[in-house]
N, C-alpha and C positions, 0 to 999 in steps of 0.2 A: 661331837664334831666329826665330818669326814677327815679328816688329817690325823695322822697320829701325833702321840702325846706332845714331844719333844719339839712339833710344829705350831704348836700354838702360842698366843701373844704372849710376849713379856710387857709386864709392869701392865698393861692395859689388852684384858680378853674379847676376843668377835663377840658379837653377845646372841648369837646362839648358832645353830647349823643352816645348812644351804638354804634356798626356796625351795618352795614345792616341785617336784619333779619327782619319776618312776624313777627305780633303779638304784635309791642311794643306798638302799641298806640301811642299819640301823646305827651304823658306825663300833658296833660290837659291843652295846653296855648291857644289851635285854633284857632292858626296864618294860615293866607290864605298858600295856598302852593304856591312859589315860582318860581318853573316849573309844569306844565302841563302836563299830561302824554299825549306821542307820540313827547316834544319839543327836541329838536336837541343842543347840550351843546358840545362847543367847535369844533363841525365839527367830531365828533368821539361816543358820549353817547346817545342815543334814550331813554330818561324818562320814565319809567313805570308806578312810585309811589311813594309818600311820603311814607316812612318807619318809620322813628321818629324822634323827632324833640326836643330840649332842650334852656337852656336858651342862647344858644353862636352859636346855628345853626342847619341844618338840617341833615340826611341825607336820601338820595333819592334809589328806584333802578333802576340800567340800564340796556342797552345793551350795548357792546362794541362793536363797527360799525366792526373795525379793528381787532379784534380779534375773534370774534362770540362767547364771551361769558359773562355771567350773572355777572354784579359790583355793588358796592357800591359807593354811591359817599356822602362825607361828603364835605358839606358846613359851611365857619362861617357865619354868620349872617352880618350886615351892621356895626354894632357897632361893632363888634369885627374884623371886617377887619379893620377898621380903624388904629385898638390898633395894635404896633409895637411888642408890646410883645406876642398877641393873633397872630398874624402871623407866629413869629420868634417858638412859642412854635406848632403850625402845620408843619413846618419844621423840626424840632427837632422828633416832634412825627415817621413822612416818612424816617429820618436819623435813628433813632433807632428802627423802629418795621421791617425796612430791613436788619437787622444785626439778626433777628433769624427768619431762615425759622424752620419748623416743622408742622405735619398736625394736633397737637394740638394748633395750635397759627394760628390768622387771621391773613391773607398776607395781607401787604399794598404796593400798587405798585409804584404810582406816586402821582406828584404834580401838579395842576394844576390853570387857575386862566380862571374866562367869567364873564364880565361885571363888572371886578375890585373887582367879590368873588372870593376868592381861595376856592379850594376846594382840596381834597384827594380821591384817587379811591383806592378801597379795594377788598378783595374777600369778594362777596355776599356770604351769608347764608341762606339758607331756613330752616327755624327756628324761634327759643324766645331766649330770654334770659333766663339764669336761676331763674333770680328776677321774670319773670312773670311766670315761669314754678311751681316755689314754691309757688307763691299766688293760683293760679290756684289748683294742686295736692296736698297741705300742705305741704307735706315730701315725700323724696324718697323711694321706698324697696330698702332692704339691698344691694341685685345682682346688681340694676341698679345707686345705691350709690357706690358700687366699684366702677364697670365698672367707672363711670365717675372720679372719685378721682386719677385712674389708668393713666388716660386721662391727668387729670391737671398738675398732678405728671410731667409727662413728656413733657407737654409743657414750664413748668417751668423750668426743667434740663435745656430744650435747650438754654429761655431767660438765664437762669445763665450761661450757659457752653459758652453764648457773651457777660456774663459780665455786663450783664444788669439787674437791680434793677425794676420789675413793681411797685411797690409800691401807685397802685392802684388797687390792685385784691379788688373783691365784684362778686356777683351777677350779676348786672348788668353790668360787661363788660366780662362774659365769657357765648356764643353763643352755644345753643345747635342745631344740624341738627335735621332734619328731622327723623336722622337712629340713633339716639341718641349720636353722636362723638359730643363732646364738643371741642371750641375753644377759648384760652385767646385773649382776644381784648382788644383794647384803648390804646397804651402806650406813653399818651399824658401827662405825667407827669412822664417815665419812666427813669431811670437818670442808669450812670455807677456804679457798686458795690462801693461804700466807696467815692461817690461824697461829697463834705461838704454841707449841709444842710444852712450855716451862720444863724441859727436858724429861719429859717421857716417851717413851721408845712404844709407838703404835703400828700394829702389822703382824704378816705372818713373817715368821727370820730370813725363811726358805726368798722369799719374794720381796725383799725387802732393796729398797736404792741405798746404795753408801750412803747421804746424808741422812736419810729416812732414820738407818743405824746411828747416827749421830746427832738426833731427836733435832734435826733442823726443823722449821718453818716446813708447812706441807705446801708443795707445788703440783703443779699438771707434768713437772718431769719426773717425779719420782713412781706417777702413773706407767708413763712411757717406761720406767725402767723396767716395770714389775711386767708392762705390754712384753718386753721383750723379753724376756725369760718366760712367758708363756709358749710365743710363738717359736722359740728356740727349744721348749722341751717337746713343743710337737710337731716340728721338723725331723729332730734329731730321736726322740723317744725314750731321751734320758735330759737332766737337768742340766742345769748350766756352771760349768766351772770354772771361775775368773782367772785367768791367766796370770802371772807376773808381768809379761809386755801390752797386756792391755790386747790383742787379737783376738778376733773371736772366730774360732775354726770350724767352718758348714761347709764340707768339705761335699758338691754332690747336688747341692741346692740351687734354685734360681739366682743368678746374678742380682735381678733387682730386689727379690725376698731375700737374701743373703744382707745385703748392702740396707736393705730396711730394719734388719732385727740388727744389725750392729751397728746403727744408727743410735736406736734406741738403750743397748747396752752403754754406750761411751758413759764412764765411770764419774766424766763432770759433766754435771746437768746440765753448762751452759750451752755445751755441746751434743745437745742431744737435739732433736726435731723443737720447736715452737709452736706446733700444737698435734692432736694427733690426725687432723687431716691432713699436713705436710706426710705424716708416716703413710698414708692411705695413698698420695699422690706418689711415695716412691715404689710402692709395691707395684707389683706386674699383677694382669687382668684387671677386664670390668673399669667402669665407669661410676665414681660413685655420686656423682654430679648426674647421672643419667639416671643412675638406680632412685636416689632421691626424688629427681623429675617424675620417673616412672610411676613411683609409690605413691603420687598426688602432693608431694611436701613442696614443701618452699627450702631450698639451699640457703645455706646462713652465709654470710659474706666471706667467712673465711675458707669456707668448702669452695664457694665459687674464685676464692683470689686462689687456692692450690688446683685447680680443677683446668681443664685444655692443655694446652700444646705447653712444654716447658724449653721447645730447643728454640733458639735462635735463628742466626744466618750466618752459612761460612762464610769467610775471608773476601774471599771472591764478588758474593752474590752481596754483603753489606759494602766493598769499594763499587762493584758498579750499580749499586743502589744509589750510592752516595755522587756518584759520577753523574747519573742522570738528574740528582735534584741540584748539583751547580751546574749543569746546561740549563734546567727547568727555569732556574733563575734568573740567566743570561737571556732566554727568551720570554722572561716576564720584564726584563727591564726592556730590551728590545722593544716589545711590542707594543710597551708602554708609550713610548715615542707617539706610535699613532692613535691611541685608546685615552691617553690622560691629557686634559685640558693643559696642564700647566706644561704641556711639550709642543705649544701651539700659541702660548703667547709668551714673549720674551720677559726671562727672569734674566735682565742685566745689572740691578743693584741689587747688593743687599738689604737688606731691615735698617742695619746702622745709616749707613747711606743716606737711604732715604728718611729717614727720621731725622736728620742733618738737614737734610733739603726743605723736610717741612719746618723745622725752626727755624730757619734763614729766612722763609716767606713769612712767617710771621714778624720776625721782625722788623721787614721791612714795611709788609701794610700795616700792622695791626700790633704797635707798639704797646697798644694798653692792654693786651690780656698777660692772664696770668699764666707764669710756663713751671708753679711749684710744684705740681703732680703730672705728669705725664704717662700714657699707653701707647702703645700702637700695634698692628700685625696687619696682615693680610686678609684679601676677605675678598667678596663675589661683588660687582656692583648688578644687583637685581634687574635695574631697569634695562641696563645692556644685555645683559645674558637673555633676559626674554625676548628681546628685539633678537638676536642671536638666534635663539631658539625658532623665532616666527620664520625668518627667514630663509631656514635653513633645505632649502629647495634645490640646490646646485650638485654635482656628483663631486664636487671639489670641492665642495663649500668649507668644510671644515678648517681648509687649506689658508683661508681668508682671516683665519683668527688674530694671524703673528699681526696683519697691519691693521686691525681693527681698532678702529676710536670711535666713541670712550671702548676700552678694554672690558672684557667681563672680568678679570682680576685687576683689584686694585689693593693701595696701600694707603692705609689709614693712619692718622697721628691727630690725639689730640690734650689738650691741656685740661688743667681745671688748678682754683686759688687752692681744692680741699681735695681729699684722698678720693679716687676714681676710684669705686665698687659698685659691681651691679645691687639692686634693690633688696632682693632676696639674701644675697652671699651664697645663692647654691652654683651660679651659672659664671659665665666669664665675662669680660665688657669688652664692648664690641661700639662698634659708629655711632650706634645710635641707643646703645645702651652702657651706662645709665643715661636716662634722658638729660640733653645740654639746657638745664635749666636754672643756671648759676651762674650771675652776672662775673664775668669774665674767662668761662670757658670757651673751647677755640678747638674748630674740628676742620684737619685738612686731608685731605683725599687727592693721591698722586698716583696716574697710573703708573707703570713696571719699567717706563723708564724716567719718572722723575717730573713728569709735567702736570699740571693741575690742573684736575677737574672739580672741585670743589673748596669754598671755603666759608667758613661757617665761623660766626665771631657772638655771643651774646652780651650785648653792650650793655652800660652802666645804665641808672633809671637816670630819664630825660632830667629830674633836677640838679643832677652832679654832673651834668653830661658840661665840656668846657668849650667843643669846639661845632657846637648844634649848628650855626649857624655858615660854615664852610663849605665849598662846594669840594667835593670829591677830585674832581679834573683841574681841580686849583692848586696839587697837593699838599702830602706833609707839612710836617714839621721839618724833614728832611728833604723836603722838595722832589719829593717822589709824586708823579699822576697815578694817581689808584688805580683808575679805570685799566688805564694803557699798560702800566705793569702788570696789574692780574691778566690781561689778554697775551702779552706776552710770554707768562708767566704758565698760561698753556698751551700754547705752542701755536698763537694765533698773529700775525699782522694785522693788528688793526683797522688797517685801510683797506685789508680784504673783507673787510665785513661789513655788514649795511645795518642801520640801528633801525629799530620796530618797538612798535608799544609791550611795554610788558605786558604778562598775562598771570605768572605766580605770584602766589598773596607769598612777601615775603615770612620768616617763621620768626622773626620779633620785629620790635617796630622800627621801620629806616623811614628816615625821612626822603630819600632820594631812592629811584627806581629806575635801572638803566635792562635793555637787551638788544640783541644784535642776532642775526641772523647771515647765515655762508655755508660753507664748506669744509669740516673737515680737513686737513692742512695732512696731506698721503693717504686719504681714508678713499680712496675710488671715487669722488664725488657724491660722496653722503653728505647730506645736508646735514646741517647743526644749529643748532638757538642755543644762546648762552644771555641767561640774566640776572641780573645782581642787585643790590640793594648797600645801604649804607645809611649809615649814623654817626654824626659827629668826624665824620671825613676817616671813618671808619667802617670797614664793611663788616656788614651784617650779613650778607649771605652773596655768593657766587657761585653759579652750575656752566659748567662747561657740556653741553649735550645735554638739554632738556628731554626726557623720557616719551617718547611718542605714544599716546595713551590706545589708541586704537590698535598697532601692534602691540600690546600688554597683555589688552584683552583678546587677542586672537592668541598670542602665549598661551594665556590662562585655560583658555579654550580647550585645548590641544592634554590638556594634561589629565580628562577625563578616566582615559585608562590606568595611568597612572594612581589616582585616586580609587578607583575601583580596586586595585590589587593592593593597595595601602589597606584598606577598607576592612579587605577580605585577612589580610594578614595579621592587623589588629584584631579580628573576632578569633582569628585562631589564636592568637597570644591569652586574650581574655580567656577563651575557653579552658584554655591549657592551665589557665592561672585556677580559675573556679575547683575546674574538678582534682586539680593536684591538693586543693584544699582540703574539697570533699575527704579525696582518699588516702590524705595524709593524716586527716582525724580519725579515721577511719583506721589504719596500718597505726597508728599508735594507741588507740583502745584496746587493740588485738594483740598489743606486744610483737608487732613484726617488723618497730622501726631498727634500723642499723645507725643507732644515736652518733657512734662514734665516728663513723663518713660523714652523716649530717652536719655535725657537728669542726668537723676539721672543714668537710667543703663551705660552709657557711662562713667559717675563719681567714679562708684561702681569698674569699671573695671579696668580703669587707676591708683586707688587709689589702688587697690591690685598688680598692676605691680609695683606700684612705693613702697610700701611697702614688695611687694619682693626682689627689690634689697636691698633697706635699711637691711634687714635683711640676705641677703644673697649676697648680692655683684653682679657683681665685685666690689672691695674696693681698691683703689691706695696707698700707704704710701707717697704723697706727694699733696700741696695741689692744684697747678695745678692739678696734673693728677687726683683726687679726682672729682673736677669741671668737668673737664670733661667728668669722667663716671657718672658723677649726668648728666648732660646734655643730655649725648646719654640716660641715663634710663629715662629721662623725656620726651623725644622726640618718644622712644619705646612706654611708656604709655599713650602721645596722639594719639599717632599712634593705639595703641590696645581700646582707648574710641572712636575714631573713625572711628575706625571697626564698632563699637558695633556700634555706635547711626546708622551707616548707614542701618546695620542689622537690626536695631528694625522696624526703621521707614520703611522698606520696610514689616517687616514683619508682624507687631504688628495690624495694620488695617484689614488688610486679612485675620489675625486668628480673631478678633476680627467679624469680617462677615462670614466667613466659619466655623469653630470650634472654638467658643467665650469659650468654656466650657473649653481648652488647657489653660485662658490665666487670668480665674477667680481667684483663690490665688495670682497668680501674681501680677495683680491688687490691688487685696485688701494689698498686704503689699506695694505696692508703694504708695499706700492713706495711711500707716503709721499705719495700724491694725496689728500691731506685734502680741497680743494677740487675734486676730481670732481663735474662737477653728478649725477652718475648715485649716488655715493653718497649726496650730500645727497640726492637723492631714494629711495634707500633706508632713509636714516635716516627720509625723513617717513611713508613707507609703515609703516616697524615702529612708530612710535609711533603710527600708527590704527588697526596691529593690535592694538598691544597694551591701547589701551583697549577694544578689542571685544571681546578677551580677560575683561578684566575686566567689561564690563558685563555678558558671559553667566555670570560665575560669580556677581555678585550676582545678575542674574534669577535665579538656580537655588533664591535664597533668597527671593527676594522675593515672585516669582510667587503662592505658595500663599499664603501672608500676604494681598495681593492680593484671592484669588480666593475667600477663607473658608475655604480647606482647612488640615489641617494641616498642620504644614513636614514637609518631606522630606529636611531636611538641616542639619546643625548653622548654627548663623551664623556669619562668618570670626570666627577667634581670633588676632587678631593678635600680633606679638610685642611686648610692653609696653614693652619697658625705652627704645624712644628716647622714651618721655614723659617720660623722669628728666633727658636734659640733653642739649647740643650729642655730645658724644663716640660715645654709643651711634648719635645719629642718621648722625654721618658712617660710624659700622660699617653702620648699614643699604644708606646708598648704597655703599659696597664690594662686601658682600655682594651687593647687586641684580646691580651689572655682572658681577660674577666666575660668579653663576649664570646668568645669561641666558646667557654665553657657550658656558661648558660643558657647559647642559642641555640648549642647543643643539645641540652636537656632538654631545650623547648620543643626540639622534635622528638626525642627520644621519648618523651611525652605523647606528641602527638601519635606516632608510630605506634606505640603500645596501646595507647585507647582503638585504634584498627584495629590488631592484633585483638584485644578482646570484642572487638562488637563482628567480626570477621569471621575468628574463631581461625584463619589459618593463617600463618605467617605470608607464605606467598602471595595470597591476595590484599594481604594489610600492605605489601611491597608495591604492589602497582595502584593502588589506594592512592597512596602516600606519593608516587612518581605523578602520578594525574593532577591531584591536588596541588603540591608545590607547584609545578611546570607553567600548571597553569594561571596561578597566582605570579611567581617572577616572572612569568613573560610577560603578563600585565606593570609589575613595577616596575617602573623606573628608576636608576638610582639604588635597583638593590646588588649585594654581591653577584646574586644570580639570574639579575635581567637580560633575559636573552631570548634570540629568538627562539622559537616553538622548539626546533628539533633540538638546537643546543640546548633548551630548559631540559627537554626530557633524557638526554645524555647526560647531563649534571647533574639532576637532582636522582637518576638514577645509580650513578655515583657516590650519593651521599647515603642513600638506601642499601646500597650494596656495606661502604662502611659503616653505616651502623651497627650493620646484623653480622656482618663476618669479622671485622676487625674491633669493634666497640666503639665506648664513650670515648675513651683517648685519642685514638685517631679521628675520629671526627670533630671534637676537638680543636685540634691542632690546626685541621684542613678550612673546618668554619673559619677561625680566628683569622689563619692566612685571606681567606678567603675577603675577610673584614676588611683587612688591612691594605688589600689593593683597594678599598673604596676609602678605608678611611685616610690613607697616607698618599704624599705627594711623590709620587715614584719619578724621578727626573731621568731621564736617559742618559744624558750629557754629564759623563759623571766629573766630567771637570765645572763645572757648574760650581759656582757657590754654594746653590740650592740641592745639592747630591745628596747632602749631609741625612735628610730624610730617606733616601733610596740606601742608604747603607744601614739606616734601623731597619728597615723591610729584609735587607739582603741577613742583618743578625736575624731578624725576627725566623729566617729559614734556613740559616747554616747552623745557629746552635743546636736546635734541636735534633737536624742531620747528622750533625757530626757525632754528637755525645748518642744518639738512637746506633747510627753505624757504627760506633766503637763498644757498645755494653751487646748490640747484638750478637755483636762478632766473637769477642771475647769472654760473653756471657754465660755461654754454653760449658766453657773449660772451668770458668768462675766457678759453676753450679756443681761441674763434676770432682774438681777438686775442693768445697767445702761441704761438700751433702753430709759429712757428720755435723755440720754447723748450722746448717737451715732453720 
């Protein structure tokens, strides 16, 4: 062996000397050499020369007949061939030093056996060792000290990232070339991370970590240990000697080289780096994220979560970071006033309220339904809103919403004798679903402030029916006129309206069929047709504003573009889905998937679907049918986690080799660095994208309004139902996170498939700004329908974040982005109906605040625990 005597293993020996490499000498035993240069070994190695030689064997270099190219060949000696266990552990060494290729680690290739020596072929070196390089030169300069520590660093990731413990790093078994690339050798006593020891002491003494000495479990720290006392005996050009206070004294050295090897020294392991890319990411020079890129490799998740920027934001620049996303918010609620529908028609009752209101009216007409199960929430009335939509020709128009009758928001309540759930159990129940097909259900429709435009009753079958033969204007039981009450009932006089033949086939059977024809009662003088039906001095069905079918279809008309960019958005989904498929089988044949992101994001995702139903239903009132919509929501949220992993793993590798920089925070909080200042400032960056997000899709509404033109685009329709209670709202914020992250992907996706058919990033950017732009300014209805110039300022925004700031901040900014469409932002925050504008207002100060305080204070975090990373 190179090392003297006194340096070799106790209780369990290296099993034999360096690799192949010039310069080692023979380590002083000069024993005859073996083979003769020019002799022929196994029919395949032409001998050149003893290389070096130790106390367990040789080794030699060759030619490889078969190959034509330059080997090592290590031999045991006669005495150790003999030994079963000197065998068995050269087997072991070929089993484990082929489980990590990298061009910082010696390849060992095969096994072999001539004249009953076994022997091992490796890749030659043309080189020393570093143990002769340091005798030779004393110590290294500082540039040529990185450089190689940069090297180790990363050979190391790689033995760790297969799980494998060298636990004999030294000097002499890492191989410098000719061009100065270092390479770790020998891993002839190299064992799986957290192998048991049963208290044998393996290693060189000299290089050894306190626990190592106290034959603990082998880890990836007792590497780092043995790292740092390498890189401290070639700093300094003598070895390393433990102090009693634990300092370690480089007195002369670079601050961040200093601060890395005594990193690595801290005498508890828990305190040392977590893995040896974090050591690589504290040293000074070079990029080893860039060197990697360079070399053609693919960066492994956790080079790329230690890899870019590690500082934050001072004090200063995270408050007025934070300053401008509570204005960002004050002017998204603001301008929400003019941009969101529900700031345009009067929200004067609440849910309870009116749900009140519609049990009172049932009781009075329509004493025989059944009121055991009841629903209700908020919802759009279709026919209105597209008349709304046809109309919508005026520079004011919008302006017309608040006195509009029938309303395009209304409030729905209805009954049933048996538990209200939709068909499936995956969806919610709404007006018209489940279908009112159970004699005694009962569906009432009240616009926002409390008046009736619908009422909907399915009566008992005509042989039970008791009072078939009464006339309706004769009434009750109570002595109630049906007719005149339900017209009152929606805010009509009577005697202002003139009666006409019906025309709608009622929706069950009534024996009586009434309609009336007037005016809207403050509606500008829009006409109205209201007709009803009844059975058994019971109504079967009543509309207040029958749906004017020729504006519908002039709606429907209109919505052509609309359609197109839906269209177009859908094939890009698909696509995005196909080929993430493709090259997610594809990246896991290859061994390049990062299971363990796939795998948390997959969890992340599913666990917010399933805690959005929890919160927000569907909910059954019985315990079957409960079961079973637990079932279909558990079945949906594997179905959505394995979307996602399929997603990752196709996509996660490829940005990790083409845009690593997309994919850096990401990284670093799946390794569990919550308090990164670099992500707290990623979180604060998405949340001021993502109100810019939403400030340009209300300008996109606002603007013409504004300017006296007419609109150019519907006004957001948000999703109603979290004004009905807590439960819907906590599904809102579910939904937000779950979509931000995966609509996310779904560009991050898209982006990268440019990027490779492109081949340059910049052009994949204006690809990708063309494409989008031009798709949301066609939809309708999406976060980012806007006109042309604002599409391409937005979605050029979102391209800028994906490539310089990553997955998290875009993120964050989609999600927001979400949530101005998918939430009821009210302006009026004394409103009843606020309670949803203050989830949207959490939905963008949590993340700002906790982003501006880990930024801010993250920096001092990092510098006061860097023994602890």
């Amino acid at each position: 062996m190179r090392d003297k005597p006194n340096e070799s293993l106790t209780r369990t020996a290296s099993t034999g000397p360096s690799p192949g490499g010039a310069g080692g000498g023979d380590g002083g035993t000069g024993s005859a050499e073996r083979f003769l240069p020019g002799a022929i070994v196994s029919e395949r190695y032409r001998i050149r020369g003893r290389i070096g030689v130790g106390g367990m064997g040789e080794v030699y270099h060759a030619d490889d007949l078969r190959l034509g190219v330059a080997v090592a060949l290590k031999f045991l000696n006669l005495a150790s061939a003999g030994d079963p266990a000197r065998l068995q552990a050269l087997v072991d060494e070929v089993r484990v030093a082929r489980q990590v290729a990298h061009p910082n680690v010696c390849r060992v290739y095969d096994i072999g056996e001539v004249d009953g020596l076994p022997f091992l072929t490796m890749e030659f070196i043309d080189g020393e060792d570093l143990a002769s390089l340091l005798r030779r030169v004393g110590r290294l300069p500082a540039p040529k000290l990185v450089e190689l520590a940069h090297q180790l660093c990363a050979g190391l990731a790689a033995a760790h990232q297969a799980g494998i413990v060298h636990r004999d790093l030294k000097p002499a078994n890492i191989m410098v070339d000719g061009r100065g690339i270092a390479r770790i050798a020998d891993f002839g006593i190299a064992v799986p991370a957290g192998t048991p020891t049963e208290g044998e002491v393996s290693g060189t003494p000299a290089y050894m970590a306190p626990e190592q000495r106290r034959a603990e479990a082998p880890t990836p720290a007792s590497d780092f240990y043995a790292l740092g006392l390498i890189l401290y005996e070639a700093a300094v050009g003598a070895r390393y000697v433990e102090r009693p206070d634990g300092d370690v004294a480089l007195p002369g050295i670079h601050e961040a080289l200093a601060r890395g090897i005594s990193c690595c020294l801290e005498s508890d392991p828990e305190r040392r780096p977590k893995s040896a890319l974090e050591i690589s990411a504290l040293l000074p020079g070079g990029s080893l994220l860039a060197a990697t890129l360079e070399a053609g490799g693919t960066p492994s998740p956790e080079l790329v979560a230690v890899s870019g920027d590690s500082r934050g934001l001072s004090g200063r620049a995270a408050g007025g970071l934070l300053a401008l996303a509570v204005a960002g918010l004050a002017a998204v609620i603001w301008l929400a006033g003019t941009a969101q529908i529900v700031n345009r028609v009067p929200l004067t009752k609440p849910p309870a309220v009116l749900a009140d209101r519609a049990r009172g009216l049932l009781a009075l007409t329509a004493p025989g339904v059944s009121r055991r199960h009841e629903a209700w929430d908020f919802g759009y009335d279709d026919p209105a809103f597209e008349a709304a939509v046809a109309e919508r020709n005026g520079s004011r128009y919008w302006e017309s919403l608040r006195d509009r009758r029938p309303p395009p928001i209304v409030f729905w309540y209805r009954t049933s004798p048996r538990v209200i759930a939709p068909p499936d159990l995956t969806g919610n129940v709404y007006a018209d679903v489940p279908p009112l097909d159970v004699p005694g259900m009962s569906l009432v429709v009240l616009d926002t402030e409390g008046r009736l435009l619908r009422l909907r009753t399915v009566p008992a079958d005509v042989e039970t029916a008791t009072r078939s033969g009464e006339s309706p204007d004769a009434g009750d039981s109570a002595g109630v006129a049906l007719w005149p009450a339900l017209l009152q009932m929606a805010g009509f006089e009577p005697d202002s309206l003139r009666e006409t033949v019906p025309r709608e086939v009622p929706p069950a059977y009534a024996s009586e069929r009434r309609a009336w024809v007037g005016e809207w009662p403050g509606g500008g003088g829009r006409a109205v047709r209201i007709e009803g039906s009844a059975f058994a001095g019971e109504p079967v069905d009543f509309r207040a504003g029958v749906p004017d079918r020729a504006k519908s279809v002039k709606a429907m008309k209109m919505s052509v573009a609309n359609s197109v960019g839906a269209f177009i958005e859908l094939g890009l989904y698909i696509a995005a889905m196909l080929a993430s498929t493709w090259l997610g089988f594809r990246n896991f044949r290859l061994g390049r998937v990062d299971k363990r992101g796939a795998t948390r994001l997959a969890s992340l995702l599913a666990g917010l679907d399933l805690l959005g139903w929890f919160a927000g239903g569907p909910h059954v009132a019985s315990l079957g049918g409960e079961w079973n919509a637990f079932l279909a929501a558990l079945g949906s949220a594997l179905r959505t986690g394995a979307t996602a992993w399929v997603l990752y793993v196709a996509l996660e590798p490829h940005v990790r080799r083409k845009i690593p920089r997309s994919v850096i925070t990401w990284n670093r909080l799946l390794a569990g660095r919550f308090l990164d200042p670099v992500v707290g400032r990623d979180l604060l960056i998405g949340v001021l994208a993502g109100e810019f997000f939403i400030l340009l899709f209300y300008l996109d509404k606002a603007i013409p309004e504004w300017l006296g033109l007419p609109p150019v685009a519907h006004l957001v329709t948000p999703y109603l139902t979290p004004l009905s209670g807590l439960g819907p709202k906590l599904f809102m914020v579910t939904s937000i996170l779950g979509y931000g992250i995966e609509r996310s992907m779904v560009y991050l996706v898209v982006l990268l498939v440019l990027v490779l058919l492109l081949r340059r990033p910049a052009w994949a950017g204006v690809a990708f700004v063309v494409l989008y732009a031009g798709m949301f300014s066609l939809r309708a209805g999406s976060p980012f329908s806007l006109s042309p110039a604002l599409g391409i300022l937005g979605v050029a925004g979102l391209a800028v974040l994906l490539t310089r700031y990553g997955l998290v901040s875009a993120a964050v900014a989609v999600g927001l982005g979400w949530a101005a469409q998918l939430g009821p932002v009210v302006s009026d925050l004394s409103s009843w109906a606020a309670g949803a504008t203050g989830v949207l207002a959490l939905l963008v100060m949590a993340p700002a605040i906790f982003g501006a305080w880990v930024a801010s204070r993250g920096e001092a975090w990092r510098v006061g625990r860097v023994g602890r990373l």
